[in-house]
C-alpha beads as a LAMMPS data file, in Angstrom:
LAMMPS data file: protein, C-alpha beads

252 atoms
251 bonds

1 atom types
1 bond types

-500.0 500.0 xlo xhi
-500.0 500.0 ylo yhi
-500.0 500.0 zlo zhi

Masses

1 110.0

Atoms # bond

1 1 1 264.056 179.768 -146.420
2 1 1 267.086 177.819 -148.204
3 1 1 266.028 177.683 -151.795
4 1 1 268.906 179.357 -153.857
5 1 1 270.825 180.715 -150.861
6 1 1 275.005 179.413 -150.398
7 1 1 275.567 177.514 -147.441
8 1 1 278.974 176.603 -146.140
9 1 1 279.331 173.463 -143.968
10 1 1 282.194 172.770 -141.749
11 1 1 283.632 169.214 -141.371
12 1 1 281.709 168.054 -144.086
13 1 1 284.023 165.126 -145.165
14 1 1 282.216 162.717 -143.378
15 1 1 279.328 161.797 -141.146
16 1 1 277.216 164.931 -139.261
17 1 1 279.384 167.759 -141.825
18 1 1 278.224 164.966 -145.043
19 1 1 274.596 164.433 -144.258
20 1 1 274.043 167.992 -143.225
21 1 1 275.459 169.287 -146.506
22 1 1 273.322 166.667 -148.531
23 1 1 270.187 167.946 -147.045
24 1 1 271.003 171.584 -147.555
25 1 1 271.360 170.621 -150.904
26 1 1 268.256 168.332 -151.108
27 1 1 266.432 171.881 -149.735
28 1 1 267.536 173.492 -152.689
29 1 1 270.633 175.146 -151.516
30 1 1 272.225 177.288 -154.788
31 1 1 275.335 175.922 -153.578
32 1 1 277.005 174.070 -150.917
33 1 1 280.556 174.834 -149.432
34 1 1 282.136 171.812 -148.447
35 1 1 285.130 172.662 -145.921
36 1 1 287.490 170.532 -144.094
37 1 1 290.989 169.316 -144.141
38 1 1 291.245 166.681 -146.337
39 1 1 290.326 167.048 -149.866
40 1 1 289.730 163.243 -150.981
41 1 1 287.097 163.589 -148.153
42 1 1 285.514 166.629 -148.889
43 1 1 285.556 165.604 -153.318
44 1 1 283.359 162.344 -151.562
45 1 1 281.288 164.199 -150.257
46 1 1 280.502 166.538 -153.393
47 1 1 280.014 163.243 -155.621
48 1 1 277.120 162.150 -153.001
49 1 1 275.663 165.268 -153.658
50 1 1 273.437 166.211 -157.167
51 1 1 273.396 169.653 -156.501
52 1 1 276.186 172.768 -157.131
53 1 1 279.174 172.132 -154.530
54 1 1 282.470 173.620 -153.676
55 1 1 285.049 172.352 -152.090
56 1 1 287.571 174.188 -149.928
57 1 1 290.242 172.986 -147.600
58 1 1 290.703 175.085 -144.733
59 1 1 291.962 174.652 -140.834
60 1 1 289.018 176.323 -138.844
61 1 1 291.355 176.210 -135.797
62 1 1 294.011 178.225 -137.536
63 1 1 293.638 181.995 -138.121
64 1 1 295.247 182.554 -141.371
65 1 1 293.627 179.325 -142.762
66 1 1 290.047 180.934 -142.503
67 1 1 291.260 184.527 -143.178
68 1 1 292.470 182.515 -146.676
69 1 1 288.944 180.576 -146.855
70 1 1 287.567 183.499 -147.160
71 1 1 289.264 185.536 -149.379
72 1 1 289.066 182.785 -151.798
73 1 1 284.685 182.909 -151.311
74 1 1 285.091 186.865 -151.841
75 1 1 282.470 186.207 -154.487
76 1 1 280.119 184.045 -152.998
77 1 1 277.493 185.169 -151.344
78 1 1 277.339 182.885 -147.794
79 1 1 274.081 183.264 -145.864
80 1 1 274.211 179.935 -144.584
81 1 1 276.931 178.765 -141.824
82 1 1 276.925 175.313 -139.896
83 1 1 279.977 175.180 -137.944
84 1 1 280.178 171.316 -137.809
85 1 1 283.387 170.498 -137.135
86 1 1 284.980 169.069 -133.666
87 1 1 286.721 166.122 -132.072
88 1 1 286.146 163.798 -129.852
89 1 1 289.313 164.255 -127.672
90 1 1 290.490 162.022 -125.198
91 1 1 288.705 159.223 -123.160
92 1 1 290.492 159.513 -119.801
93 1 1 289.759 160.976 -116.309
94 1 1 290.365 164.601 -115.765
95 1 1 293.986 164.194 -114.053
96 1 1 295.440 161.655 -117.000
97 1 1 294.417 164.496 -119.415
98 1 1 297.543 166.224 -121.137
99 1 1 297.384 169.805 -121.482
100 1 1 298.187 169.606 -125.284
101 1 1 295.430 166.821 -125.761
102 1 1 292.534 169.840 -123.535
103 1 1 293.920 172.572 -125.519
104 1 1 293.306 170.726 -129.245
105 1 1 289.955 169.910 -128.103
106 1 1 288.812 173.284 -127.354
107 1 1 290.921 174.801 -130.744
108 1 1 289.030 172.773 -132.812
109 1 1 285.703 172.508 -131.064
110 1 1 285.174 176.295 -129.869
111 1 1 288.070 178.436 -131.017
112 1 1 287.127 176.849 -134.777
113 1 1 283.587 178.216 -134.861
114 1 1 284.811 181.721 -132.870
115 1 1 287.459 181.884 -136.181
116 1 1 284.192 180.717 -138.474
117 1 1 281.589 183.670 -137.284
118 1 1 284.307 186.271 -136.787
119 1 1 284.633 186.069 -140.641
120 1 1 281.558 185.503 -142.061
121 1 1 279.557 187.800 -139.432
122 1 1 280.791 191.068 -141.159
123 1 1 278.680 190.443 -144.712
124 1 1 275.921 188.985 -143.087
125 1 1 275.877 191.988 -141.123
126 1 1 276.261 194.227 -144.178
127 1 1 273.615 192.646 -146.078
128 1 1 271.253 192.295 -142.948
129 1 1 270.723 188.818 -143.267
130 1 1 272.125 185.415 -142.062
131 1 1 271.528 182.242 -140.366
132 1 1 274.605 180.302 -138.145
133 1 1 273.614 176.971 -136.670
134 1 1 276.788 175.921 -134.229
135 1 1 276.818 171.710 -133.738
136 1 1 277.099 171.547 -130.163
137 1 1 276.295 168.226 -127.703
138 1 1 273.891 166.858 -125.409
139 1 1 276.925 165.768 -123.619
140 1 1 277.553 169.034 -122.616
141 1 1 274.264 169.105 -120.176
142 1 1 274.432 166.149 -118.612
143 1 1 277.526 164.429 -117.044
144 1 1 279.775 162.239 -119.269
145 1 1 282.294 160.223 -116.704
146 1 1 286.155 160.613 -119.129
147 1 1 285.077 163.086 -121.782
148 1 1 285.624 166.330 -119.084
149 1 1 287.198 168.259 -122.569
150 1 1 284.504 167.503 -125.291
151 1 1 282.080 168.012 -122.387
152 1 1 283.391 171.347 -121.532
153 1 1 284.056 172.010 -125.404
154 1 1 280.658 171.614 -126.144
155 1 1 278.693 173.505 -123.262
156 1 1 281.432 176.861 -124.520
157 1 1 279.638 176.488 -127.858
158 1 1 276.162 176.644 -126.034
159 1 1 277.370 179.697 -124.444
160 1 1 279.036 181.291 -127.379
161 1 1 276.132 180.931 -129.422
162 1 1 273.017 182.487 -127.068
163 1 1 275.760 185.447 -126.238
164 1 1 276.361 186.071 -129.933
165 1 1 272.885 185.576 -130.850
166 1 1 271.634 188.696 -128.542
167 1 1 274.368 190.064 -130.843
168 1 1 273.654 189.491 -133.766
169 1 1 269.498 188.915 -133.841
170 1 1 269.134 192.723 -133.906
171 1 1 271.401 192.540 -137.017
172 1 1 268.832 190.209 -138.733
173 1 1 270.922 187.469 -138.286
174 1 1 269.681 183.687 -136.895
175 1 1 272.420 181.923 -134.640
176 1 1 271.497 178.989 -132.643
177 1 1 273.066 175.376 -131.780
178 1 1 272.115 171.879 -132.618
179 1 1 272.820 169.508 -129.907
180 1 1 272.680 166.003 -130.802
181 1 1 272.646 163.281 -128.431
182 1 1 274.315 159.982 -129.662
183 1 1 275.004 159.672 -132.911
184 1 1 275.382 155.940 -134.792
185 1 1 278.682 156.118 -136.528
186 1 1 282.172 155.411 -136.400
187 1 1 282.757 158.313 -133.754
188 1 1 280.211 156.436 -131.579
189 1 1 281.564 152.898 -132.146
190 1 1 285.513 154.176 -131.476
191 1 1 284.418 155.719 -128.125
192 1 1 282.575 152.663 -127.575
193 1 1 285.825 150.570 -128.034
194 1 1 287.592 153.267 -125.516
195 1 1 284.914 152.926 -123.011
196 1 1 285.217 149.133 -122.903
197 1 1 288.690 148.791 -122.261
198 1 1 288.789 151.726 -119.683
199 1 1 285.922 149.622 -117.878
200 1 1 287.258 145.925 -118.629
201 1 1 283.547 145.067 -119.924
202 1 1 282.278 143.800 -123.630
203 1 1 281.551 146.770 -126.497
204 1 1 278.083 145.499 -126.894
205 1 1 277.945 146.210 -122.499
206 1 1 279.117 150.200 -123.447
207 1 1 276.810 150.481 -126.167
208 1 1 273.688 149.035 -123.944
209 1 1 274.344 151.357 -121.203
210 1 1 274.727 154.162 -123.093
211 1 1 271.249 154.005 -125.181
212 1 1 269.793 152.560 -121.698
213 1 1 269.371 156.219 -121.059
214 1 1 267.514 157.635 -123.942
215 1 1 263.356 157.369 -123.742
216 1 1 264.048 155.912 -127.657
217 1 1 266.866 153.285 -126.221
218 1 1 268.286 154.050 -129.721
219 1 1 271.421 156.737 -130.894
220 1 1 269.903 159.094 -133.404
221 1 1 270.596 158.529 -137.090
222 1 1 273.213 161.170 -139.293
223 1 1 270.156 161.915 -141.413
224 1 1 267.910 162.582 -138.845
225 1 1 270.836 165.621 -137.876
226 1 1 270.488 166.618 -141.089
227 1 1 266.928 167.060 -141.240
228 1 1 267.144 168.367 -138.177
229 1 1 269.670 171.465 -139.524
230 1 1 267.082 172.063 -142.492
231 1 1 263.777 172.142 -140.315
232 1 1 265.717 175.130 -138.091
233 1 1 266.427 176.870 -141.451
234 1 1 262.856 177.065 -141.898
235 1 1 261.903 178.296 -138.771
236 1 1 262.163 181.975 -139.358
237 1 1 262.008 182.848 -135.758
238 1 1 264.238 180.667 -134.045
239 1 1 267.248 182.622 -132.624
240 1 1 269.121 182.121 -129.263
241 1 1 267.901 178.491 -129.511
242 1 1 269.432 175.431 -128.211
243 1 1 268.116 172.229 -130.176
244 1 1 268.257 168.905 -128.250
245 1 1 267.913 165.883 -130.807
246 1 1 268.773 163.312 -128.737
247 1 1 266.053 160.357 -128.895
248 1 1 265.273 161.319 -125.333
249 1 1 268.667 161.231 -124.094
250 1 1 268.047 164.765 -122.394
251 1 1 264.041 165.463 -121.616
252 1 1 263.630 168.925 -120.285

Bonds

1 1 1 2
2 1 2 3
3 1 3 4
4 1 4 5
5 1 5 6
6 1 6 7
7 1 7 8
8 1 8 9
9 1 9 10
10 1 10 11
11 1 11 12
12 1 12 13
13 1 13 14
14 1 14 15
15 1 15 16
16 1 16 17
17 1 17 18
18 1 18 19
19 1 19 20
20 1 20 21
21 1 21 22
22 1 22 23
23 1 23 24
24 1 24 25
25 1 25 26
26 1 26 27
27 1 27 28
28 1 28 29
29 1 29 30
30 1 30 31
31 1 31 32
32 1 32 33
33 1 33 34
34 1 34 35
35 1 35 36
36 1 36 37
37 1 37 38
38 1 38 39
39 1 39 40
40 1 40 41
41 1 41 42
42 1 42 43
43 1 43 44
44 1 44 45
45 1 45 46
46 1 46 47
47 1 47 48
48 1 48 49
49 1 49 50
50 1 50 51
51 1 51 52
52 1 52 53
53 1 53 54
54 1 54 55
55 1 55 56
56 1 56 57
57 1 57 58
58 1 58 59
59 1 59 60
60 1 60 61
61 1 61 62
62 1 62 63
63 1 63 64
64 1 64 65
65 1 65 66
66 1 66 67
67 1 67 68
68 1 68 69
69 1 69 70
70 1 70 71
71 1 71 72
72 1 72 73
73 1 73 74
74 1 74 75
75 1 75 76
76 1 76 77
77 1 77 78
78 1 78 79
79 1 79 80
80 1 80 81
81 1 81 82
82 1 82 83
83 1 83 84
84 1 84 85
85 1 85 86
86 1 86 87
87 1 87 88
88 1 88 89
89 1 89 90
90 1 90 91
91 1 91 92
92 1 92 93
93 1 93 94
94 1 94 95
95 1 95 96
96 1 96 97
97 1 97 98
98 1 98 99
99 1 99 100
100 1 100 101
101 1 101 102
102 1 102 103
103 1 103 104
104 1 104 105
105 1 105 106
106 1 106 107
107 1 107 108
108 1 108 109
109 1 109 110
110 1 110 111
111 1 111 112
112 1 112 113
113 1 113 114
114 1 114 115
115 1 115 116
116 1 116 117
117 1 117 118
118 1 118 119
119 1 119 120
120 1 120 121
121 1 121 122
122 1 122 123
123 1 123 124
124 1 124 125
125 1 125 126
126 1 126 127
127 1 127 128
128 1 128 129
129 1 129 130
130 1 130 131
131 1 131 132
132 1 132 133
133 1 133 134
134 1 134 135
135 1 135 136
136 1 136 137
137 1 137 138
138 1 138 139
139 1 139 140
140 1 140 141
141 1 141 142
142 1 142 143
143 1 143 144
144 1 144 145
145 1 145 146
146 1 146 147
147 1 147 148
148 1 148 149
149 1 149 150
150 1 150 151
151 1 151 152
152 1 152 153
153 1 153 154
154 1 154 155
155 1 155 156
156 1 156 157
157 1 157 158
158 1 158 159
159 1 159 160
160 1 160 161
161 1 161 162
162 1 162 163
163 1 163 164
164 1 164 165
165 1 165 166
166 1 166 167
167 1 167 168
168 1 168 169
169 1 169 170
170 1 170 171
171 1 171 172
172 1 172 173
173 1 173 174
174 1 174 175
175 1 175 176
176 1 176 177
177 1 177 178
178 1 178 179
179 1 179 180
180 1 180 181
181 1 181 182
182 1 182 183
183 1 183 184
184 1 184 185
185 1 185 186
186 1 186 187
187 1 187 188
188 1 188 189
189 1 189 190
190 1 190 191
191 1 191 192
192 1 192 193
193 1 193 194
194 1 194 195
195 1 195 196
196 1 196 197
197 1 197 198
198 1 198 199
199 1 199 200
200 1 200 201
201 1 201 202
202 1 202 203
203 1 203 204
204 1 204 205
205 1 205 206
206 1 206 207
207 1 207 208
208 1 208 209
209 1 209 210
210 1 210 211
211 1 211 212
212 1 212 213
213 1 213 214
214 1 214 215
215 1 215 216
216 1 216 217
217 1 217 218
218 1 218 219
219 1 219 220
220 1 220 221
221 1 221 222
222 1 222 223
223 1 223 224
224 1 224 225
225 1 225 226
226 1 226 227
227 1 227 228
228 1 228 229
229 1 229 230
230 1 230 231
231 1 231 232
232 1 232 233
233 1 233 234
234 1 234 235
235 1 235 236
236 1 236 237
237 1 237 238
238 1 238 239
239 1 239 240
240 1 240 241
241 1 241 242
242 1 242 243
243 1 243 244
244 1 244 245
245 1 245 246
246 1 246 247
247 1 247 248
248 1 248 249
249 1 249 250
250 1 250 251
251 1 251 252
């Protein structure tokens, strides 16, 4: 199901975007697509990885920056797409939240992988085949007190991706999302740190609380999300899928 087909990965300088893109590769991906915006990153992440990689800077939020992303892959042939990248956004209640701080949020988190399908879609559709796995969040099913954008963010992408897989599955195209729970990290430990000085209590306190509420009482591990993105490549009828991996955090 992977074995010599071109994947691209979004956000793949670092932590979800990196391990996902080494396990496509470990799968035997003919070649991995690293994108993001910083090249130093993305040239790490190609050195962790033995197999073929390309690197390719591009601003998912930004129009012009993905019509120019792909223009430039004209000649590769991408039947793989894992729209990684996001931020976290602000840590804040709802009415301390600036406008411009909501609105970046959902540009990079759901306007990014709108950008990312509308142009890939079209030869996937041509050639009749395609898989799109879209990283969404547990913490978009279950309430997260200070996080209302990423929260909102991430149940859009839930949204976006059952509506466009009804789309697209006819097509013979796969589209589904990933939803991690908590993921160990430096994304985890800086919101963390925000968490304990909203609440005046110790790091260690937010961190406790938090796992409290997962059957595991543990965050899940980057490689586990990559395995995770290669085990839904091989399941050839998977579509319209939403993928909790969350060590229990949601139980449904």
């Amino acid at each position: 199901m992977i074995t010599g087909r071109k994947a691209l990965v979004t956000g793949a300088g670092n932590g979800l975007g990196r391990a996902i893109a080494r396990h496509l590769s470990a799968a035997g991906a003919g070649l991995v697509v690293l994108t993001g915006r910083r090249r130093d990153k993305l040239e790490e992440t190609a050195a962790s990885i033995p197999g073929p990689t390309r690197v390719e800077t591009v601003d998912t939020a930004d129009p012009d920056s993905v019509s120019e992303l792909v223009a430039r892959l004209r000649d590769e042939r991408i039947s793989i797409l894992v729209n990684n990248a996001g931020i976290a956004g602000p840590v804040a209640p709802l009415w301390e939240i600036e406008p411009h701080a909501w609105e970046e949020v959902f540009a990079v988190n759901v306007r990014g992988i709108y950008l990312m399908c509308r142009a890939f879609l079209p030869a996937m559709i041509e050639r009749g085949e395609g898989d799109i796995i879209n990283l969404a969040s547990v913490s978009g099913k279950r309430p997260l007190a200070r996080r209302t954008p990423y929260t909102a963010s991430k149940m859009a992408v839930i949204g976006l991706t059952t509506t466009l897989a009804h789309e697209v599955g006819p097509l013979g195209i796969n589209v589904n999302t990933l939803s991690p729970g908590p993921v160990d990290g430096p994304r985890m430990s800086r919101n963390f740190r925000l968490e304990a000085q909203s609440l005046g209590i110790t790091v260690e306190a937010a961190e406790d609380e938090f796992v409290s509420r997962s059957a595991l009482r543990r965050m899940v591990t980057e490689d586990e999300v990559g395995l995770a993105s290669v085990a839904m490549l091989q399941m050839p009828g998977l579509c319209g899928a939403d993928i909790d991996l969350s060590a229990g955090m949601i139980a449904r």
